[in-house]
N, CA, C and O atoms as CSV, one atom per row, in Angstrom:
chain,resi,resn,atom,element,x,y,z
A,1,UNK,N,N,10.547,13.999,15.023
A,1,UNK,CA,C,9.253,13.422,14.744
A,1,UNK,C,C,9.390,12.500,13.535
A,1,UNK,O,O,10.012,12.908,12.554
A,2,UNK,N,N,8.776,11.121,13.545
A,2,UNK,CA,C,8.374,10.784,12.233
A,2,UNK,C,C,7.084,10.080,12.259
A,2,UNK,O,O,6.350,9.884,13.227
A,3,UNK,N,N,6.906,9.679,10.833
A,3,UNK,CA,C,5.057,9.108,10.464
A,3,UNK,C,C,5.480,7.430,11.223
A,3,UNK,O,O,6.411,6.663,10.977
A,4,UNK,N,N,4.369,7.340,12.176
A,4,UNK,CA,C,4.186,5.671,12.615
A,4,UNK,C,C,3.760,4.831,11.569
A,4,UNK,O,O,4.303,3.783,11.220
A,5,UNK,N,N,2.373,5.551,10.911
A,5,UNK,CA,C,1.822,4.259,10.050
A,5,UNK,C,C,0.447,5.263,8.897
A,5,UNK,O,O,0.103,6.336,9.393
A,6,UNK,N,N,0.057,5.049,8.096
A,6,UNK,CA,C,-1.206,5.584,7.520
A,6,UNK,C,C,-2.321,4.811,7.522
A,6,UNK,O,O,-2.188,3.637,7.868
A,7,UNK,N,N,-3.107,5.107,7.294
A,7,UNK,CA,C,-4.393,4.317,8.032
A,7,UNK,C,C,-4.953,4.246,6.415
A,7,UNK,O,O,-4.535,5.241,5.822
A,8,UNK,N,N,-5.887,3.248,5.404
A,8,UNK,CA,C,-6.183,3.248,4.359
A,8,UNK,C,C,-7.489,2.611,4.492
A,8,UNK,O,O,-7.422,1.402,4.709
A,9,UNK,N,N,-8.619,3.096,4.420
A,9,UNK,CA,C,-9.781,2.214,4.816
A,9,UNK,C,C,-10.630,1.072,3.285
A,9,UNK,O,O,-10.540,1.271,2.074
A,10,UNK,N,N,-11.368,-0.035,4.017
A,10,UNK,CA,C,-11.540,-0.737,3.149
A,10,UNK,C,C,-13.313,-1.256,3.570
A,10,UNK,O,O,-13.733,-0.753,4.612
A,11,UNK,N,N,-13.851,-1.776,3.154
A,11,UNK,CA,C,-15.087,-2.799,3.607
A,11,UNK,C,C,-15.031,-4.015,4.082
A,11,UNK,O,O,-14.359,-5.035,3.929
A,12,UNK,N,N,-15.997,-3.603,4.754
A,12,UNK,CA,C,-16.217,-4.808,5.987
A,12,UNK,C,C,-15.848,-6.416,5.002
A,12,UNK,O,O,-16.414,-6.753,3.962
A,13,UNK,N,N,-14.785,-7.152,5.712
A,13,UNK,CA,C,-14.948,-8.537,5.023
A,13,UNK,C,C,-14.230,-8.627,4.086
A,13,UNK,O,O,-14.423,-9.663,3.450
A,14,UNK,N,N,-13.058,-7.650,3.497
A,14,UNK,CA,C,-12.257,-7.697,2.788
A,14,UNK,C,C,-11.048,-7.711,2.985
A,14,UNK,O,O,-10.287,-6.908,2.445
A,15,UNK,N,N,-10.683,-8.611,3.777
A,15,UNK,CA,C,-9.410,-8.858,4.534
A,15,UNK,C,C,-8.226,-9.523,3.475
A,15,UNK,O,O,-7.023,-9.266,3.470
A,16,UNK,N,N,-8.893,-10.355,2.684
A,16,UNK,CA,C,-8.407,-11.243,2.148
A,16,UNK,C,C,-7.498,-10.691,0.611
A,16,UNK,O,O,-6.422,-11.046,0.128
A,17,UNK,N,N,-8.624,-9.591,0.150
A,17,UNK,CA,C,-8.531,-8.746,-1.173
A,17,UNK,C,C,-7.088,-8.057,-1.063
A,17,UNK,O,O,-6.118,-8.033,-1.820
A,18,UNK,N,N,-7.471,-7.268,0.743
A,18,UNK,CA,C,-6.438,-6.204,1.437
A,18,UNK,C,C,-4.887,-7.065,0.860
A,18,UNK,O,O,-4.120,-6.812,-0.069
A,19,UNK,N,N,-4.907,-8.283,2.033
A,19,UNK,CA,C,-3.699,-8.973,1.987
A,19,UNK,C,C,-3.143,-9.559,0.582
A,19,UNK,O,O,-1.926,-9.736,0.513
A,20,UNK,N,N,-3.817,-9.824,-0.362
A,20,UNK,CA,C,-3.390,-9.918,-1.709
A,20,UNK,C,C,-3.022,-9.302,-2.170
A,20,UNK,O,O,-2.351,-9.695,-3.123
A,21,UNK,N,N,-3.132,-7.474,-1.882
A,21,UNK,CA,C,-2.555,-6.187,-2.663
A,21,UNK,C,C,-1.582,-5.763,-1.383
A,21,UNK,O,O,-0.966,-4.786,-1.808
A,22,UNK,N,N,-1.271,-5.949,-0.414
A,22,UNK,CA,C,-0.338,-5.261,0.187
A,22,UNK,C,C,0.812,-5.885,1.015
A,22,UNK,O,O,1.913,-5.435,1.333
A,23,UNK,N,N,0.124,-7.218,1.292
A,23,UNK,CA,C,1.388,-8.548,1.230
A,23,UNK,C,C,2.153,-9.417,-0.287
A,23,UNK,O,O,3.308,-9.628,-0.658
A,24,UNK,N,N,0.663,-9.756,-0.870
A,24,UNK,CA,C,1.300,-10.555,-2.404
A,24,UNK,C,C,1.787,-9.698,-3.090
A,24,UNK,O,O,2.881,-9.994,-3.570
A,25,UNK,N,N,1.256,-8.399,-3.408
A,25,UNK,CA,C,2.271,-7.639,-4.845
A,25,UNK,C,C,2.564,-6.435,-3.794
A,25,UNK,O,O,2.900,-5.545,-4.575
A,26,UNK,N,N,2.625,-5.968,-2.713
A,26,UNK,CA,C,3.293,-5.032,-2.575
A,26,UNK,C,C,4.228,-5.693,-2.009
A,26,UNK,O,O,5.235,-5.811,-2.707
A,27,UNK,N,N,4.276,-6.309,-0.693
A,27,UNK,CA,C,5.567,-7.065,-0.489
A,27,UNK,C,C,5.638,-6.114,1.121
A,27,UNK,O,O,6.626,-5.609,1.654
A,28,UNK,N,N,4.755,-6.123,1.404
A,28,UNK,CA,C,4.750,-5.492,2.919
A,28,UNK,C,C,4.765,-7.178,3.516
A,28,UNK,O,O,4.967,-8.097,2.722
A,29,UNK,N,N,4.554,-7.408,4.825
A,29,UNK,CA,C,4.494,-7.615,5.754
A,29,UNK,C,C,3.442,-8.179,6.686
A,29,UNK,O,O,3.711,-7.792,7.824
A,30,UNK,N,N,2.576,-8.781,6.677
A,30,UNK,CA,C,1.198,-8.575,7.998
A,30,UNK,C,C,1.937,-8.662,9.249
A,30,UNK,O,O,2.991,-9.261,9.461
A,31,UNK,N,N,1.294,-8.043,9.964
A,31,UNK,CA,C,1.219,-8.144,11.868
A,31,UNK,C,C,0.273,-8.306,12.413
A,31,UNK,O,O,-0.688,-7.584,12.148
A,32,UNK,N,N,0.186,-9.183,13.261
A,32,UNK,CA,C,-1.171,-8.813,14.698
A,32,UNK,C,C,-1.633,-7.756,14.431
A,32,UNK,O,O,-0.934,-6.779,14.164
A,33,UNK,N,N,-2.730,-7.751,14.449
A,33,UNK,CA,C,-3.500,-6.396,15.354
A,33,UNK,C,C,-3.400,-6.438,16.637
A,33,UNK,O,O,-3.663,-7.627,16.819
A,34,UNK,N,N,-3.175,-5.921,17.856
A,34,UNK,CA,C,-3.370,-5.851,19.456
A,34,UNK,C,C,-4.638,-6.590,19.388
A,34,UNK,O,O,-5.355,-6.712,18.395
A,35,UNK,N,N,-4.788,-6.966,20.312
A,35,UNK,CA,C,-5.809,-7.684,21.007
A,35,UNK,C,C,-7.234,-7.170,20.756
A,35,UNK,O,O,-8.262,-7.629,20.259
A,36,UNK,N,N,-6.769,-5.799,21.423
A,36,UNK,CA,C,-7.614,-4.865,21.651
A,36,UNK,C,C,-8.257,-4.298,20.179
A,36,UNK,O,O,-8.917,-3.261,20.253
A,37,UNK,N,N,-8.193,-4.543,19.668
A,37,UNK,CA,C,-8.451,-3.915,18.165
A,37,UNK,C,C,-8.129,-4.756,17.236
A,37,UNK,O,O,-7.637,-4.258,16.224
A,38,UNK,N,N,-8.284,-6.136,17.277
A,38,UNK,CA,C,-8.152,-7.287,16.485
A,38,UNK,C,C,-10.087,-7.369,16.005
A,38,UNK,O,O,-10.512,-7.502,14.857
A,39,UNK,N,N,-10.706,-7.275,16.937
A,39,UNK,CA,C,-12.329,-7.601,16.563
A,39,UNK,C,C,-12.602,-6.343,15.415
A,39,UNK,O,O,-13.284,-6.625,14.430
A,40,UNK,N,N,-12.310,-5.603,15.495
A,40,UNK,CA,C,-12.645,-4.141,14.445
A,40,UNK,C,C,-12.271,-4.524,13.066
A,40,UNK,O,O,-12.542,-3.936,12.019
A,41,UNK,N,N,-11.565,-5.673,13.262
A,41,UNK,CA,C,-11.751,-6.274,11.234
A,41,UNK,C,C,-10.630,-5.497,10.968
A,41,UNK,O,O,-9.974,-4.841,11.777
A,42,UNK,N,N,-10.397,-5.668,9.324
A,42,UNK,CA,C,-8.895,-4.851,8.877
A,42,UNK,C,C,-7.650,-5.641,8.902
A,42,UNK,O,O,-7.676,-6.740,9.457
A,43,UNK,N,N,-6.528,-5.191,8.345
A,43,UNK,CA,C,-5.317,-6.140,9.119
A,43,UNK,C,C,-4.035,-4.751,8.745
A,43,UNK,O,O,-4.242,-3.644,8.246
A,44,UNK,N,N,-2.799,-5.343,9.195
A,44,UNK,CA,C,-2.128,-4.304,9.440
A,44,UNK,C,C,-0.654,-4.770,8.631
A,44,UNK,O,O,-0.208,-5.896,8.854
A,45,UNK,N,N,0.004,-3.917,7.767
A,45,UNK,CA,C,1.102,-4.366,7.419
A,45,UNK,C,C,2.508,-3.455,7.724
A,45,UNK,O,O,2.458,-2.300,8.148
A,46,UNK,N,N,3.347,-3.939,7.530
A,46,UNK,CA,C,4.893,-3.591,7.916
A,46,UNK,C,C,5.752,-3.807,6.923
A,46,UNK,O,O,6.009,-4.976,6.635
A,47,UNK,N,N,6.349,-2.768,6.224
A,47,UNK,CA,C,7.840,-2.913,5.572
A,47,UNK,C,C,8.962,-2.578,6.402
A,47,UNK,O,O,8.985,-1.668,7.231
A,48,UNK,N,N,10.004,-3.470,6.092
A,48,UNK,CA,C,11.255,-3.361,7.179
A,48,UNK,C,C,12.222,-3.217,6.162
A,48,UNK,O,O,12.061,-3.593,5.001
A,49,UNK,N,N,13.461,-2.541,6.719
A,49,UNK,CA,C,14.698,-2.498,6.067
A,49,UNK,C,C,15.756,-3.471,7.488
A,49,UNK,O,O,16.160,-3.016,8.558
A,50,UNK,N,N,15.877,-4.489,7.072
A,50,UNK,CA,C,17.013,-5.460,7.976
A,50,UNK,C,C,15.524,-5.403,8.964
A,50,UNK,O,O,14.339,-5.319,8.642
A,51,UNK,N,N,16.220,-5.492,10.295
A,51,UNK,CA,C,14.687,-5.193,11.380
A,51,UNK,C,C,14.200,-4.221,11.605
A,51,UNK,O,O,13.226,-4.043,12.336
A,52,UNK,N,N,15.060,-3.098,10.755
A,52,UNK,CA,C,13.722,-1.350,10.857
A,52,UNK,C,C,12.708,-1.600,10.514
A,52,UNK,O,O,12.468,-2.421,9.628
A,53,UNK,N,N,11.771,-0.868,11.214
A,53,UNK,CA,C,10.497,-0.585,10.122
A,53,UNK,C,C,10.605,0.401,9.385
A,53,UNK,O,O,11.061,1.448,9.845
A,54,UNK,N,N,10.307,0.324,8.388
A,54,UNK,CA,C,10.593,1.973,7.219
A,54,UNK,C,C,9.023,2.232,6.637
A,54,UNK,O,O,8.817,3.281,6.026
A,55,UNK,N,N,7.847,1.203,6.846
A,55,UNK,CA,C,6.526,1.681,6.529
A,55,UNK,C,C,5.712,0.901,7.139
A,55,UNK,O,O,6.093,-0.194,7.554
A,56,UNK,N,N,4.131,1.446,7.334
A,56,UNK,CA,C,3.740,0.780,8.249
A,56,UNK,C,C,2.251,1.305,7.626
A,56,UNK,O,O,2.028,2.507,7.775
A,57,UNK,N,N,1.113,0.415,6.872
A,57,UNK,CA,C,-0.067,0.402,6.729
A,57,UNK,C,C,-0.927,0.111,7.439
A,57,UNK,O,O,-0.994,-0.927,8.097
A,58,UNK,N,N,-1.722,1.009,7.404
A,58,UNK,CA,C,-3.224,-0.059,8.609
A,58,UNK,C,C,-4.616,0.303,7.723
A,58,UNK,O,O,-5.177,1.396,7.640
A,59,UNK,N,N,-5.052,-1.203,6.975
A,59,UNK,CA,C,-6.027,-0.934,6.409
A,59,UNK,C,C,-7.448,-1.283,7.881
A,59,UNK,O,O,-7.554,-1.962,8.903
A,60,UNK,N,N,-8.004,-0.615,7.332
A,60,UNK,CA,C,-9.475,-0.680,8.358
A,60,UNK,C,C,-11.267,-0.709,7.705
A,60,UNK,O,O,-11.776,-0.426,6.621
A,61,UNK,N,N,-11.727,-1.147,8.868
A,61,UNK,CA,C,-13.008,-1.328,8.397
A,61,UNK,C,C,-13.284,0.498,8.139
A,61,UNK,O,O,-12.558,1.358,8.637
A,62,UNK,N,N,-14.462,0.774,7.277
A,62,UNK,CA,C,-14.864,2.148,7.120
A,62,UNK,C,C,-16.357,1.590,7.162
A,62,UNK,O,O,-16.373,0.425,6.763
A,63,UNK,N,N,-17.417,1.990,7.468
A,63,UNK,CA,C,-18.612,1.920,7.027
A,63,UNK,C,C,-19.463,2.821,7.257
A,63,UNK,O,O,-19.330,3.299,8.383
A,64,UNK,N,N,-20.722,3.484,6.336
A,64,UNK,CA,C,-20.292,2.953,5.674
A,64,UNK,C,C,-18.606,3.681,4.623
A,64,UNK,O,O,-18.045,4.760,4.812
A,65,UNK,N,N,-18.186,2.418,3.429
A,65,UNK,CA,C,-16.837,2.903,2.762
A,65,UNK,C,C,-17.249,3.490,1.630
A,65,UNK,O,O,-18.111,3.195,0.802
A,66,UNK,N,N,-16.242,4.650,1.769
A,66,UNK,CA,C,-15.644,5.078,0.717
A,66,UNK,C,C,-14.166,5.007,0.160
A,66,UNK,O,O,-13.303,5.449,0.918
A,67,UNK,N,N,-13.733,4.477,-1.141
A,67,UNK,CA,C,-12.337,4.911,-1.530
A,67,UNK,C,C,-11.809,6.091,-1.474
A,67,UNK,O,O,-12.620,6.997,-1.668
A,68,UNK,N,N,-10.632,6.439,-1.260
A,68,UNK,CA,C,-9.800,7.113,-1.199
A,68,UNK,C,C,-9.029,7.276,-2.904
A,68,UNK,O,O,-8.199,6.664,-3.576
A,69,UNK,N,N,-9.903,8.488,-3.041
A,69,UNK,CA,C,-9.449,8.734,-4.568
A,69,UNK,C,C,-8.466,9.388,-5.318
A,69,UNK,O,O,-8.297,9.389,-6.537
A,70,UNK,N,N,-7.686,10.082,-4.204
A,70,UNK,CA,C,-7.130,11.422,-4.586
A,70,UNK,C,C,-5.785,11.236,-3.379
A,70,UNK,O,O,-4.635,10.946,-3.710
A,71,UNK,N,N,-6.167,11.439,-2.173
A,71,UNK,CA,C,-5.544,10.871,-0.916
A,71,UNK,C,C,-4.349,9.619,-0.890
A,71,UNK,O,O,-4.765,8.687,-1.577
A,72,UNK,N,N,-3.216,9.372,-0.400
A,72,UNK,CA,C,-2.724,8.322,-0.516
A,72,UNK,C,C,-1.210,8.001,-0.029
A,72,UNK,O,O,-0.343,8.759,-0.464
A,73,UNK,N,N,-0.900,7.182,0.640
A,73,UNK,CA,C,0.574,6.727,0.975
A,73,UNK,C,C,1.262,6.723,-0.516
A,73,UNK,O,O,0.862,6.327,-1.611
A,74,UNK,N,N,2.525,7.367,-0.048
A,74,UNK,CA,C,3.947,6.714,-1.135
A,74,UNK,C,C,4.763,6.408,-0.590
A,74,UNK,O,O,5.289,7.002,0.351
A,75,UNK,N,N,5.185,4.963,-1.267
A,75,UNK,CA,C,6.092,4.044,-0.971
A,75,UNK,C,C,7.152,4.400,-1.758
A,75,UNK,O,O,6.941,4.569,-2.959
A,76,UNK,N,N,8.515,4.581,-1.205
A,76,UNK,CA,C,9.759,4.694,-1.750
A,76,UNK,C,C,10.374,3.581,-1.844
A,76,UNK,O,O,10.508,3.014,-0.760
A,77,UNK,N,N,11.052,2.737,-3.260
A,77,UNK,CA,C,11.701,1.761,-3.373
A,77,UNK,C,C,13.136,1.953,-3.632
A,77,UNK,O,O,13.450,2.967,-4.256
A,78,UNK,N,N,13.775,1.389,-3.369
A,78,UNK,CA,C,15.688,1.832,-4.034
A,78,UNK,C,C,15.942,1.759,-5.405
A,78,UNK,O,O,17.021,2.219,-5.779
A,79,UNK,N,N,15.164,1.268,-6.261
A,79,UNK,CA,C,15.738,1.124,-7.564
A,79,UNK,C,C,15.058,1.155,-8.751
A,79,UNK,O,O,13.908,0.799,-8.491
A,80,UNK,N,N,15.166,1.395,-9.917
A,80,UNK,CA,C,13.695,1.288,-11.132
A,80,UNK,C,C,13.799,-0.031,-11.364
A,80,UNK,O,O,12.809,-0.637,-11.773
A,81,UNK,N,N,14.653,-0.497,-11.207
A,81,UNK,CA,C,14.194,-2.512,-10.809
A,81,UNK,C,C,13.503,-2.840,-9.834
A,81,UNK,O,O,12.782,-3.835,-9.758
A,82,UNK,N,N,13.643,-2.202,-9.204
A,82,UNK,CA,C,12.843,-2.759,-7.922
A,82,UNK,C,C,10.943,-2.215,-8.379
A,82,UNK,O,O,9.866,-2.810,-8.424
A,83,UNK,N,N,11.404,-0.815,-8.633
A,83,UNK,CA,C,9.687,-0.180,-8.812
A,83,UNK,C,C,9.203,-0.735,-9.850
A,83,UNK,O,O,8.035,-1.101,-9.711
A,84,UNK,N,N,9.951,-1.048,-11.426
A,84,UNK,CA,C,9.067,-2.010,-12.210
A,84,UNK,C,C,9.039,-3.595,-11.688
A,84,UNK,O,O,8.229,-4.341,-12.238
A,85,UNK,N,N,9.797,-4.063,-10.769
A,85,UNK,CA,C,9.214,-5.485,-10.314
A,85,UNK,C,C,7.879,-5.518,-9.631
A,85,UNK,O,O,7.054,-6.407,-9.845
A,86,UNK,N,N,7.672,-4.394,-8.700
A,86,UNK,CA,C,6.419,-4.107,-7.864
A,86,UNK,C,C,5.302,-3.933,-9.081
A,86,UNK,O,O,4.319,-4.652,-9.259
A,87,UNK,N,N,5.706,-2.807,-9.857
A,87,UNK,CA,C,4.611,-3.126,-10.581
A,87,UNK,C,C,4.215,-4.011,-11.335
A,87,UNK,O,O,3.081,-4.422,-11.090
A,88,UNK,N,N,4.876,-4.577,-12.390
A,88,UNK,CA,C,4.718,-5.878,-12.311
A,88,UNK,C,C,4.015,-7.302,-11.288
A,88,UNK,O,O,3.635,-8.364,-11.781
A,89,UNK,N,N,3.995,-7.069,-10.278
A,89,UNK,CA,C,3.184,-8.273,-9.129
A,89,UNK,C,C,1.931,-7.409,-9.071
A,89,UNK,O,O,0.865,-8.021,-9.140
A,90,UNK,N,N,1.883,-5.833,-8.933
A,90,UNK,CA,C,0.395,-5.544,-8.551
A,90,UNK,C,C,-0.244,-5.863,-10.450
A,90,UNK,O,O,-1.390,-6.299,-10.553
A,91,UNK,N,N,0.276,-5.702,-11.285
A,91,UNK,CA,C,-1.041,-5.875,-12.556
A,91,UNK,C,C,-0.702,-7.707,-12.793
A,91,UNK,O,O,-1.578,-8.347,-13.375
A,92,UNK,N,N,0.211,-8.240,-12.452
A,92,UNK,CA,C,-0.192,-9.687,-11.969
A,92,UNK,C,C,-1.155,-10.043,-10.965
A,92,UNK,O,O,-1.660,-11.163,-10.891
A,93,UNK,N,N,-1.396,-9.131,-10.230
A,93,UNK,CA,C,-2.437,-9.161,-8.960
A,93,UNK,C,C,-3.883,-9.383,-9.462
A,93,UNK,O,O,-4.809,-9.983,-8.918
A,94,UNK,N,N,-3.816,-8.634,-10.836
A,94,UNK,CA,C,-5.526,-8.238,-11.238
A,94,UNK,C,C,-5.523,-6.620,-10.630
A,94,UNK,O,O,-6.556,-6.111,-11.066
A,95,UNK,N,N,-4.875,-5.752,-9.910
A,95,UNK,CA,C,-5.120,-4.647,-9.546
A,95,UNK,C,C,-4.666,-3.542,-10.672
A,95,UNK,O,O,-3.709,-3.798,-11.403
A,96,UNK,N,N,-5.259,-2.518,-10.768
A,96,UNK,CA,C,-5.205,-1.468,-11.778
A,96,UNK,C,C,-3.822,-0.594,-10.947
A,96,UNK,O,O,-3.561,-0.425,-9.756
A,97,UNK,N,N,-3.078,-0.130,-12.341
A,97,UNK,CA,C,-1.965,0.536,-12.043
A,97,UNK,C,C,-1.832,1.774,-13.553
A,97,UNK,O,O,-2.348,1.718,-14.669
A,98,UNK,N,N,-1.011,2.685,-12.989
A,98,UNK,CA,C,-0.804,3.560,-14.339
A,98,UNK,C,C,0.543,4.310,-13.999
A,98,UNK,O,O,1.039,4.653,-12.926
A,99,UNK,N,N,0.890,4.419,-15.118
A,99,UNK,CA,C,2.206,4.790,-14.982
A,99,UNK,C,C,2.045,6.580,-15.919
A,99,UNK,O,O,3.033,7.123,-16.415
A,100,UNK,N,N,0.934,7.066,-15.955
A,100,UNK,CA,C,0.721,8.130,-16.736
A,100,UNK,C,C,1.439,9.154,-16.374
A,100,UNK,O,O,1.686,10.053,-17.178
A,101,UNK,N,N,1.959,9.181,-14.897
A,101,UNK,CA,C,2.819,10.323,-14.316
A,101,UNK,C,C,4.046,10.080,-14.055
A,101,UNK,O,O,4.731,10.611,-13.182
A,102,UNK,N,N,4.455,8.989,-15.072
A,102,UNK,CA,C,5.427,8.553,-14.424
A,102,UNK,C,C,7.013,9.296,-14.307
A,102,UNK,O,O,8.018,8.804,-13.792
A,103,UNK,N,N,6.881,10.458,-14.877
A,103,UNK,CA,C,8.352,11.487,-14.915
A,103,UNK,C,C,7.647,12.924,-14.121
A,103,UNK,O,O,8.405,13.866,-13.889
A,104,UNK,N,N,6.325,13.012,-13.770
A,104,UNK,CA,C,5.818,14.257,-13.480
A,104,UNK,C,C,6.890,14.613,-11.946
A,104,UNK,O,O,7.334,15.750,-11.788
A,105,UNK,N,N,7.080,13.900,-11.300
A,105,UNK,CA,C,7.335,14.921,-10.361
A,105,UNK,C,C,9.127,14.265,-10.610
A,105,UNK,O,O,9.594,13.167,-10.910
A,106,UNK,N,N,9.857,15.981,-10.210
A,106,UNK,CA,C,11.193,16.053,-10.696
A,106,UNK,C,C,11.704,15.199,-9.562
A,106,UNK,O,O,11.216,15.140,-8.434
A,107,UNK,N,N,13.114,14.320,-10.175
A,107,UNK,CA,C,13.355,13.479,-8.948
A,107,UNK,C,C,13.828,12.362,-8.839
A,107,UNK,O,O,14.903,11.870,-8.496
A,108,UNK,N,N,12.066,11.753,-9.466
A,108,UNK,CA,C,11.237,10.781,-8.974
A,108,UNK,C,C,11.049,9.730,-10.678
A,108,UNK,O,O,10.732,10.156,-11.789
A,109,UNK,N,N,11.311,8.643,-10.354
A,109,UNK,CA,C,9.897,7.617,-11.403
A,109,UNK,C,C,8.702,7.055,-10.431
A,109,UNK,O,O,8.961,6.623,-9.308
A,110,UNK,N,N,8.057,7.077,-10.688
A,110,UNK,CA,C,6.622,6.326,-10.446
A,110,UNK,C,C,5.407,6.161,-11.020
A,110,UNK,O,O,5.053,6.592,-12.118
A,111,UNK,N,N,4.559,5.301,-9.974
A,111,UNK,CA,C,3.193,4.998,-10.684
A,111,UNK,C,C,2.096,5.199,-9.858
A,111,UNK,O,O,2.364,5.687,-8.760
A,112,UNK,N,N,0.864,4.939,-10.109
A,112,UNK,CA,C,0.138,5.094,-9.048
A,112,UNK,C,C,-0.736,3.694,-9.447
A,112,UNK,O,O,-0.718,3.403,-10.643
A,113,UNK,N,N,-1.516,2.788,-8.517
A,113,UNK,CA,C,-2.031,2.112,-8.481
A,113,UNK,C,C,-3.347,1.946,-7.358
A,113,UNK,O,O,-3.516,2.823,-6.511
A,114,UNK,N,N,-4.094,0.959,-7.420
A,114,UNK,CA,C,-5.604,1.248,-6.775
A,114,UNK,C,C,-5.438,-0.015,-5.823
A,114,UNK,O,O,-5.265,-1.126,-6.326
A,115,UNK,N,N,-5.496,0.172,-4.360
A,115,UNK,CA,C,-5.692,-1.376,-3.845
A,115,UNK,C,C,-6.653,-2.186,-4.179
A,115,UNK,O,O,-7.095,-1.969,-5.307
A,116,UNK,N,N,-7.231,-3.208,-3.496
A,116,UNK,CA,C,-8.087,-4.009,-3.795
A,116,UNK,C,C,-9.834,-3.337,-3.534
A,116,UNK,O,O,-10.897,-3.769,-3.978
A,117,UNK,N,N,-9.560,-2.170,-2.664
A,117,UNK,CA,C,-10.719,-1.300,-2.133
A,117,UNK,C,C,-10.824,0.368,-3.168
A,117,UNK,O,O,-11.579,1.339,-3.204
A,118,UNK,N,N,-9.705,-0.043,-3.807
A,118,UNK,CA,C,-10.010,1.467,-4.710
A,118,UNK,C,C,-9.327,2.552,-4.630
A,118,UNK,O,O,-9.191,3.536,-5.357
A,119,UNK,N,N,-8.709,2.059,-3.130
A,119,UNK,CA,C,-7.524,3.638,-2.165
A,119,UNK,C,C,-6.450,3.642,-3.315
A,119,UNK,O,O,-6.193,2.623,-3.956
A,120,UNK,N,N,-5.984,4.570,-3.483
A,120,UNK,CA,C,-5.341,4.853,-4.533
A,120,UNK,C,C,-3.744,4.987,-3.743
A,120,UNK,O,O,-3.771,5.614,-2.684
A,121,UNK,N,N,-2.431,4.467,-4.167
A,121,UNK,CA,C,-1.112,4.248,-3.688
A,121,UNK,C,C,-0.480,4.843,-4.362
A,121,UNK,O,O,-1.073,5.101,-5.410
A,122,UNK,N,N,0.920,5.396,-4.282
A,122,UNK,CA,C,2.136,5.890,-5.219
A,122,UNK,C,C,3.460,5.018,-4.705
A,122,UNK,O,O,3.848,4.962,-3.538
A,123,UNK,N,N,4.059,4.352,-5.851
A,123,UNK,CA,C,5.367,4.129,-5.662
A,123,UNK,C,C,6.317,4.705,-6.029
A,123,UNK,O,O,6.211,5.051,-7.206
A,124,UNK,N,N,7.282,4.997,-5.534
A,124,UNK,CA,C,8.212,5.972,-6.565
A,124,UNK,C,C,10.031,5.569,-5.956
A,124,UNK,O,O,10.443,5.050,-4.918
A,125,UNK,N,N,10.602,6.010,-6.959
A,125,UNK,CA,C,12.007,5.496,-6.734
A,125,UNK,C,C,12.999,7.130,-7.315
A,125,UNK,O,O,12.714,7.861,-8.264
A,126,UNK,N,N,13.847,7.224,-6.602
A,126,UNK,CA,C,14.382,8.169,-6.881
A,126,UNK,C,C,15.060,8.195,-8.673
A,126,UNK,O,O,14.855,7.068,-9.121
A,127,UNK,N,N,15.648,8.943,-9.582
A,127,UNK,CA,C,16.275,8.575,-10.542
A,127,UNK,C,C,17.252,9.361,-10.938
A,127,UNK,O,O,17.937,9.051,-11.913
């Protein structure tokens, strides 16, 4: 078994906010939506390793929305260069980020940051 994709919901008409936090500073990907589920608003992103996919977001309409405060995808990066470059593009973004946990879990460095809708993300890199 593995995870296809997480679903992260947003408000109606914020397509644009979405793709600024999860194409410009996260560095995902957009795709089509199917046909079939292109009118439902939202858009959908993809991280690849070579042509794998290794993550797969689907922000969506919610209405009415609520953020996701607590709840949340983590993104694994290869390197603490790599995870402070990301962060770096999301507080270039204008998006809120914190690095307050950033040794809490054994392992791991990371941060947590807020998309453009409030859903709350974790990046983390092994160390």
């Amino acid at each position: 078994m593995r995870l296809h994709h997480v679903q992260v919901s947003m408000p109606r008409g914020e397509e644009e906010r979405a793709r600024r936090f999860y194409r410009d500073a996260v560095g995902l990907t957009e795709v089509d939506k199917p046909e079939g589920l292109a009118g439902r608003g939202g858009c959908w992103f993809r991280g690849f390793d070579g042509e794998e996919v290794v993550a797969e977001i689907h922000v969506g309409v919610e209405d009415p929305f609520h953020p996701a405060r607590k709840a949340h995808p983590a993104l694994v990066v290869d390197s603490p260069e790599e995870l402070e470059a990301m962060a770096a593009r999301i507080e270039a973004g204008g998006f809120e980020l914190s690095w307050s946990e950033r040794t809490t879990f054994p392992g791991y460095l990371r941060f947590h940051a807020r998309d453009g809708a409030g859903n709350r993300i974790e990046v983390l890199t092994p160390c």
